[in-house]
N, C-alpha and C positions, 0 to 999 in steps of 0.2 A: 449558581450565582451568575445573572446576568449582565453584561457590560456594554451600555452603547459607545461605541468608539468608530471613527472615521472607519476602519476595518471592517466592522461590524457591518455598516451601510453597506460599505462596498461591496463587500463578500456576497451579502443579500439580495444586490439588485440580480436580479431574473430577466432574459430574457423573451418579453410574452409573444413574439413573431418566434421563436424559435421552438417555443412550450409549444403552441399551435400546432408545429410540427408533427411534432413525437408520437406513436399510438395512443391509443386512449389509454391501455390499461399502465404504458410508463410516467404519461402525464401523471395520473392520479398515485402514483407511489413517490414519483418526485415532489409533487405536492403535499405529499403525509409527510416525506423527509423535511422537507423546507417548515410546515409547521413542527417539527420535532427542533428543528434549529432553532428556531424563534423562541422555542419555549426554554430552550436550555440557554443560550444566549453562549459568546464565548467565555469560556474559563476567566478567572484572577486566580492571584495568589490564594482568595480565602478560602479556593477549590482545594480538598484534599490532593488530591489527584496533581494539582499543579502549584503546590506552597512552596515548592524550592525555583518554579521557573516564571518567569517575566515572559510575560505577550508584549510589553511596552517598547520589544524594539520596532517589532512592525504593527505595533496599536494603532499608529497613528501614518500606516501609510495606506494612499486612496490605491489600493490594488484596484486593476482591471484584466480581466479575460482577455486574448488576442488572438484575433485569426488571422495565422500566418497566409499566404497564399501557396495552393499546392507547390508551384516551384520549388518556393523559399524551404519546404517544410522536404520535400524531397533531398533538395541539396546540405541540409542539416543534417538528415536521417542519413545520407549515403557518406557524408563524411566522419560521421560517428563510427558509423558500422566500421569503415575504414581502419581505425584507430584504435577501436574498442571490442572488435570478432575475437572469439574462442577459438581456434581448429577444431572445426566438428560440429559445431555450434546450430541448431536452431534460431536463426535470429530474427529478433522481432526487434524495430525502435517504435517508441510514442514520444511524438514533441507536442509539449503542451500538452498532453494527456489523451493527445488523438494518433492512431496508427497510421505512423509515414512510411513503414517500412515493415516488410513481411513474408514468408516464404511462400512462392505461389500454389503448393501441393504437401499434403503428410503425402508419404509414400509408407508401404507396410512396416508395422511396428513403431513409426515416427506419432511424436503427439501433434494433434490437431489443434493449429493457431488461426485463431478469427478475431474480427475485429466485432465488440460486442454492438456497435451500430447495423453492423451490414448480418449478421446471424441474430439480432434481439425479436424477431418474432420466432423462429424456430428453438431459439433458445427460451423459450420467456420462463419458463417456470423455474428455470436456475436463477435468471435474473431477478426474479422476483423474489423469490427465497434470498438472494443476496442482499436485496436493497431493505425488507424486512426484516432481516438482524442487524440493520445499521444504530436502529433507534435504540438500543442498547450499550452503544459505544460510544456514547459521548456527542457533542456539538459538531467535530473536526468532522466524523465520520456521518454524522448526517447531513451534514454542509456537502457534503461530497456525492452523496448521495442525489440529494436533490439538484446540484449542477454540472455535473458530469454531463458530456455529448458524446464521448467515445473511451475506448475502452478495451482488453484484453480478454479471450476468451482463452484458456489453454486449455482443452483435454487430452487426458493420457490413458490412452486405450490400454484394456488389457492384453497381456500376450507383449507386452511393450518392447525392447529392443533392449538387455541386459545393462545396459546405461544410454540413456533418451540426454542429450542434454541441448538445452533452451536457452537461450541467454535472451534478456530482455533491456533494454538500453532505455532510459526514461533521461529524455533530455529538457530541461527546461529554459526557453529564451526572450527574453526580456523586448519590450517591443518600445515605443520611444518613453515609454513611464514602466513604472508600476507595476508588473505581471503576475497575473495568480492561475495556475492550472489545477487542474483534478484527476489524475490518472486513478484508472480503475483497471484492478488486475483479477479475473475469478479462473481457479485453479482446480480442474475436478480431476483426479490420479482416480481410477476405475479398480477393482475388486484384482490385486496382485499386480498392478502396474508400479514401475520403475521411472523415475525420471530426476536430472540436477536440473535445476532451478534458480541461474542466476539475476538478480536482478541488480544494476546498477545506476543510479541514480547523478547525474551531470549537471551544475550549474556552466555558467556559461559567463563571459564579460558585458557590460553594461550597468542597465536599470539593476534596480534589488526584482527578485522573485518570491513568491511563496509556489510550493507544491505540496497541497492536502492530497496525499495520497491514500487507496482502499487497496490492499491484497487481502482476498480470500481464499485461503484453501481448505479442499474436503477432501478426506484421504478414505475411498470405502476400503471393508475388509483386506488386508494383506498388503494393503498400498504401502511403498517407501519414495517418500519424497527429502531426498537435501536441497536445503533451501536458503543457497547464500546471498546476504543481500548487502551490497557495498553502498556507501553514503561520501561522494565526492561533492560537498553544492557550493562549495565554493564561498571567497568571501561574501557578495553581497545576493547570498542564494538564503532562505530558510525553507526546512521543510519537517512539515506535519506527517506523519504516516501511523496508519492503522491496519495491524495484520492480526488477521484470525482465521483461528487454524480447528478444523474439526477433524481428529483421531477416530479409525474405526476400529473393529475388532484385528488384533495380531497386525495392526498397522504399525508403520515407524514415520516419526516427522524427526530431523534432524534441521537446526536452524544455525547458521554462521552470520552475525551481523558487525560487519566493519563501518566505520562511522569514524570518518575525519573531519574534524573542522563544521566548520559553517556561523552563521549570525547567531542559525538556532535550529536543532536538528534535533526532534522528539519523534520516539517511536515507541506505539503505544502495541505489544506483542502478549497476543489471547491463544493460548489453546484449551482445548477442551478433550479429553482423554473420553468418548462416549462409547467407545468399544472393548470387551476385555482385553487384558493383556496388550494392551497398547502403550507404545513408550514413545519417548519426548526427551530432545535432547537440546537445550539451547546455548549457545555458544558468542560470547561476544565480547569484541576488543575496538578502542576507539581512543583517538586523541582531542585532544578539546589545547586552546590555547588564548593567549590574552583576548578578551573582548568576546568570547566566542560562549555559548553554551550545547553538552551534548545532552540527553535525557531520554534514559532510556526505561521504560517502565513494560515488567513482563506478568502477567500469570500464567501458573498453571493449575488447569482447573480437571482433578479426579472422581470421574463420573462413576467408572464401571469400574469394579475389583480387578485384582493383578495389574494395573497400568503400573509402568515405572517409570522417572522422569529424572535426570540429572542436570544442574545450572552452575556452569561457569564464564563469569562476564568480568575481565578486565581492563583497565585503562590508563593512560598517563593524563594528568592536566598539567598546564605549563603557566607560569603568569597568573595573569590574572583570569583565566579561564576559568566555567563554570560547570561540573561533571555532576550529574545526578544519575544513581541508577533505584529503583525500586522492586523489590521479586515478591510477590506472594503466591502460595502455594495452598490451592485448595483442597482436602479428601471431604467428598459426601459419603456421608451415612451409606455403610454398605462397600462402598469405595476400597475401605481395609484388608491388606495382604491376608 
């Protein structure tokens, strides 16, 4: 169901000095994503998928992209980390969906953090594979597809370090209007690699934001990934996110998803079990409160026999808050214990 709305415009406009840029083979995938947007248009209510949530608080605002200036984007990224570091921690930030902050080296056993701008020709074939499962996931995640400029690469080598942990800071900041960013996260854990996984997500004071965000991860054989993902965006923050997750043989995905607050904080969470004996575990807890809506919509999807999957997601709402969660749970033919 398609909606033209001020949003719609905005979101859409492209821009063509910057397309110009890009290699050829990203150009033309971004441009397949961008007509996959078109065609899908954003959601309404009369979308299955979104009958319980309203687009109408930020329907009608003219978002714009912003380029911060590297200063600005450094002294963001350094004051996060400041605030927001693990002990131990691999830390990565993205402000505005681009890499301000980074480790300068893996050393042995540590996973390998690139920013997908500065490795997308050596990486292209993962890239490419990522942006071609976008057009199955809805408008939000081809939107993102097609305007994204930077990016997260993580790889987790095998032989990896008996617990790897990553932490990933996604900050969003409003520039004198409007702000809309696209962080893109692709997640490849290697045949028995180990790694935590956290991501957390900051609104910030000012303009309102949206942040349409993409995490992808692919767990080959034996991979264990946990993968916490905290959602602070604050009052005049919303954000969009779409994570899918590909299960290999005797692999484990463990998923923690905290989500306080926000305008409007949906998160649309895909796994796919394609390897035997592969399990999946999703776990989620979130507040919602007057004015606010949280929305959380998951599957899981039973490719290959023996996967086993367990799902517990609870929440408080307060006021006049608005709390959706949706789970369905696929077995394909063949799929059965």
């Amino acid at each position: 169901m398609t909606t033209s709305t001020p949003l719609a415009v905005a979101l859409a406009s492209r821009d063509p000095a910057k397309s110009a840029r890009e290699p050829a083979w990203l150009r033309v995938a971004q441009e397949s994503a961008f007509c996959a947007y078109e065609g899908a248009g954003l959601p309404t209510k009369n979308d299955e998928a979104w009958r319980f949530t309203s687009l109408d608080p930020i329907a009608a605002t003219p978002f714009r992209a912003v380029d911060l200036a590297p200063d600005a984007m450094s002294a963001v990224a350094l004051g996060l980390w400041r605030t927001h570091a693990l002990p131990g921690a691999q830390g990565v930030v993205l402000v505005n969906g681009r890499v301000a902050l980074q480790p300068d080296g893996a050393r042995p056993g540590e996973a390998r953090v690139s920013s997908l701008r500065v490795v997308g020709e050596a990486r292209r074939a993962l890239i490419q594979a990522s942006l071609a499962r976008d057009a199955d996931r809805g408008a939000f995640a081809s939107l993102n597809a097609a305007m994204f400029e930077d990016g997260l690469l993580l790889e987790v080598p095998s032989g990896s370090k008996p617990r790897t942990l990553v932490q990933v800071l996604h900050a969003s900041v409003a520039g004198d209007a409007a702000t809309v960013s696209y962080p893109r996260v692709l997640v490849v854990a290697a045949e028995g690699a180990r790694v935590d996984l956290v991501e957390e997500f900051v609104g910030g004071p000012g303009a309102r934001t949206l942040s349409n965000s993409v995490t992808d991860v692919v767990l080959e054989p034996g991979a264990k990934v946990t993968h916490i993902r905290v959602n602070l965006p604050g009052d005049n923050a919303a954000l969009i996110q779409s994570v899918d997750v590909s299960v290999g043989r005797d692999a484990e995905y463990v998923s923690h998803v905290v989500t306080l607050g926000g305008s409007l904080a949906r998160c649309d969470l895909t796994v796919c079990l394609r390897g035997e004996a592969a399990h999946v575990e999703l776990c989620g807890t979130y507040h919602v409160g007057s004015g606010e809506t949280v929305d959380h919509h998951t599957c899981i999807d039973h490719v290959a026999p023996r996967g086993t999957s367990r799902e517990t997601y609870r929440g408080i709402a307060t006021g006049a808050g608005c709390a959706v969660f949706d789970g369905t749970v696929l077995v394909r033919p063949g799929a059965h214990q």
